[in-house]
C-alpha positions as CSV (number, residue, x, y, z in Angstrom):
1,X,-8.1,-26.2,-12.3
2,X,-4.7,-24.7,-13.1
3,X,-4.7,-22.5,-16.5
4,X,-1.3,-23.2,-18.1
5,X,1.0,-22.6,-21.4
6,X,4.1,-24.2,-21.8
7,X,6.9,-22.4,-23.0
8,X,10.5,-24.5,-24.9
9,X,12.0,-24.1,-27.9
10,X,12.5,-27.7,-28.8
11,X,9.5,-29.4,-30.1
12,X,10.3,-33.0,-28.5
13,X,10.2,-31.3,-25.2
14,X,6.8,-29.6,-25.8
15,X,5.2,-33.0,-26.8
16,X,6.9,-34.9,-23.6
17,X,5.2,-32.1,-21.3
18,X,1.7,-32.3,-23.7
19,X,1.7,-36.1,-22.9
20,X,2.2,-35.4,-19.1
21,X,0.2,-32.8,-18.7
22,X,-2.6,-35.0,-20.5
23,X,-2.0,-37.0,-17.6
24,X,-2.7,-34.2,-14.6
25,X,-6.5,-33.8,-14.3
26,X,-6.3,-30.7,-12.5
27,X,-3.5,-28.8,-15.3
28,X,-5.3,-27.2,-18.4
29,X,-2.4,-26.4,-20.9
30,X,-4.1,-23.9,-23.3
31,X,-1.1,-23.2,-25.4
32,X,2.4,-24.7,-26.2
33,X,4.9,-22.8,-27.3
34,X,8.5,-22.8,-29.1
35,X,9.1,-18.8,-29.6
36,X,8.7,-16.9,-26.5
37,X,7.4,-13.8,-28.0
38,X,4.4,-15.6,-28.9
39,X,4.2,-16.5,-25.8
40,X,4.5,-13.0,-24.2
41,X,1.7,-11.7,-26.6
42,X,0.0,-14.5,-25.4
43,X,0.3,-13.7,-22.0
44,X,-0.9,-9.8,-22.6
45,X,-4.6,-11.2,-23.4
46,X,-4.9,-14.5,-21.6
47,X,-5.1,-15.8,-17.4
48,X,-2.3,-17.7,-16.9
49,X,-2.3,-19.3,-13.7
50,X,1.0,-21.3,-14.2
51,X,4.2,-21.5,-17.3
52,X,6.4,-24.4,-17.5
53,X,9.2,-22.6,-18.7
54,X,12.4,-23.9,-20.5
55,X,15.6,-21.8,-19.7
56,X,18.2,-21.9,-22.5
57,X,16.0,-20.7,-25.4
58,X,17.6,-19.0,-28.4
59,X,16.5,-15.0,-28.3
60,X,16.1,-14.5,-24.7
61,X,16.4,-17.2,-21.6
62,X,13.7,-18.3,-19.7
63,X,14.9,-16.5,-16.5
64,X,15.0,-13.2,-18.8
65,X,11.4,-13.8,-20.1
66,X,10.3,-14.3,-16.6
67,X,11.8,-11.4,-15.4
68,X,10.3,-9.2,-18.2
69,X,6.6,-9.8,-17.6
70,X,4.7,-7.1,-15.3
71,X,2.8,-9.7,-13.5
72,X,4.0,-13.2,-13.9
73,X,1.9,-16.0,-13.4
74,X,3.8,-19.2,-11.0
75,X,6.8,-20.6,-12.7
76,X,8.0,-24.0,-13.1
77,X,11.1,-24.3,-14.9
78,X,12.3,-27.2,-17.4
79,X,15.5,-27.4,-18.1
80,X,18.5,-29.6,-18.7
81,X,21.0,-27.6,-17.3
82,X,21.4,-27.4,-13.3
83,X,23.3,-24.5,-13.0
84,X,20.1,-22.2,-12.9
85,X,18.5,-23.6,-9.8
86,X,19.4,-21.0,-7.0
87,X,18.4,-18.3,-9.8
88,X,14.8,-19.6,-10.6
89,X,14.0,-20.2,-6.8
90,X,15.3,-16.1,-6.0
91,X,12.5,-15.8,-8.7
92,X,10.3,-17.8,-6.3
93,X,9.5,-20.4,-9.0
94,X,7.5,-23.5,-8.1
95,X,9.9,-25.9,-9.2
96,X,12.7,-26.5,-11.1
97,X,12.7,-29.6,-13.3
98,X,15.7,-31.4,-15.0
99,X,15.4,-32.6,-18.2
100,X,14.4,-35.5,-18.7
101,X,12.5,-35.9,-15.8
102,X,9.8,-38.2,-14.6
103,X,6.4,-38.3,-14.9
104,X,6.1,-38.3,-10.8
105,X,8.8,-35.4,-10.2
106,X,6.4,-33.4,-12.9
107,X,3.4,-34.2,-11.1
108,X,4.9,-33.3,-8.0
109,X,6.0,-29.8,-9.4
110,X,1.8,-29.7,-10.4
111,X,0.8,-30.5,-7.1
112,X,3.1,-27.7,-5.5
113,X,1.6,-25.2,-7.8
114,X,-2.1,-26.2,-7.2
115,X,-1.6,-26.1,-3.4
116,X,0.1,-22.7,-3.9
117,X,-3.0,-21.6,-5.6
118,X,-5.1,-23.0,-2.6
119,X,-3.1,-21.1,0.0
120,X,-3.8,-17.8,-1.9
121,X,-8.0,-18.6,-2.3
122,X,-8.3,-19.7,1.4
123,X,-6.0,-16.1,2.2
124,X,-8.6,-14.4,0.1
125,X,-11.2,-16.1,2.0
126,X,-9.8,-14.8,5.4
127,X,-12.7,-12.7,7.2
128,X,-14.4,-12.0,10.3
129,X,-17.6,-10.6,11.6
130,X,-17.7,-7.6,13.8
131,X,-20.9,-6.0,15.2
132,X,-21.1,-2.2,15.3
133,X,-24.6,-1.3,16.3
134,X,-27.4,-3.9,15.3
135,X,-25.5,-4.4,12.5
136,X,-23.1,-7.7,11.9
137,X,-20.1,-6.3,9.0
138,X,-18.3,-8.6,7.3
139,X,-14.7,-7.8,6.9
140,X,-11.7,-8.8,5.0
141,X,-8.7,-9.4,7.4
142,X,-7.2,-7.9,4.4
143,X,-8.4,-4.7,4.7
144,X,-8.1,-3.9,8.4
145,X,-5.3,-1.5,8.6
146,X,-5.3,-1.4,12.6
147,X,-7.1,-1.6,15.1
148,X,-7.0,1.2,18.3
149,X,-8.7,0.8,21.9
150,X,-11.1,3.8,22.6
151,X,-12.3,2.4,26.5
152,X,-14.7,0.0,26.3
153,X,-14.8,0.1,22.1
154,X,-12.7,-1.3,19.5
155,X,-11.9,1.4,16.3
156,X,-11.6,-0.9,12.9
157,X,-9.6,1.4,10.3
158,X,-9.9,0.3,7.0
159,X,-8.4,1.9,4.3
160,X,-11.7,4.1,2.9
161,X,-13.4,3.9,6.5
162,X,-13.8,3.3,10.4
163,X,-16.2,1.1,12.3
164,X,-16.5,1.0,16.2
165,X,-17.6,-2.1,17.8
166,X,-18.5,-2.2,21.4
167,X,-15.5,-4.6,22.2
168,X,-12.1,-4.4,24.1
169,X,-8.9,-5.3,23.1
């Protein structure tokens, strides 16, 4: 399930994406939004996963509000103007919609963000087994620094430790 707010300063807008989203099994829009400093305090206390974002808003732009959060969740941008594109995707947005778009273009910008999401769990599942004595350890590929030959053993550096396995490389 993809935790979502929506973000566009023009109510109609807001209710088209509520009446899509209603649609999408797998989005949960928690908020809706027409002032994107709501939406920023919002963001300081909440787990976004995803923001449909419009870009010409009347205080700050879309692009600008993206660019000002410390950790932004995955963007897809809503807009009527096409001008923006090569900007949002340097941002790495998700997807870029024109307004008005269709209810399949939206879902497809909601199926590129929940594979997105699956790509990054199935990274953080990434692991192997090595055996260093009677011992098997279980290790993130994540945290494997290097690896070094020592003759017939394998060093495993890790970032707070070292484990030998009697392996080759």
């Amino acid at each position: 399930m993809l935790h979502a707010i929506v973000l566009d300063d023009e109510p109609l807008a807001l209710e088209v994406v509520r009446s899509m989203t209603e649609k999408v099994n797998f989005v949960d829009v928690r908020a809706y939004f027409t002032n994107a400093f709501e939406a920023m305090d919002y963001l300081k206390t909440n787990d976004i996963d995803l923001i449909f974002l419009d870009i010409k808003m009347p205080d700050i732009t879309g692009i600008d509000f993206f660019r000002s959060l410390s950790s932004p969740p995955m963007v897809v941008f809503t807009t009527a103007y096409s001008e923006h594109a090569v900007e949002s995707f340097e941002l790495d947005a998700i997807d870029y919609l024109l307004k008005p778009f269709s209810l399949v273009r939206f879902l497809k910008a909601c199926n590129k963000a929940y594979e997105a999401v699956g790509r990054r769990l199935r990274q953080a599942d990434d692991f192997i087994f090595i055996k260093s004595g009677y011992e098997q350890i279980r290790i993130q590929l994540s945290e494997i620094l290097y690896a070094e030959a020592a003759g017939n053993y394998t060093q495993f550096v890790l970032e707070n430790k070292k484990i030998a396995s009697r392996l080759t490389l």
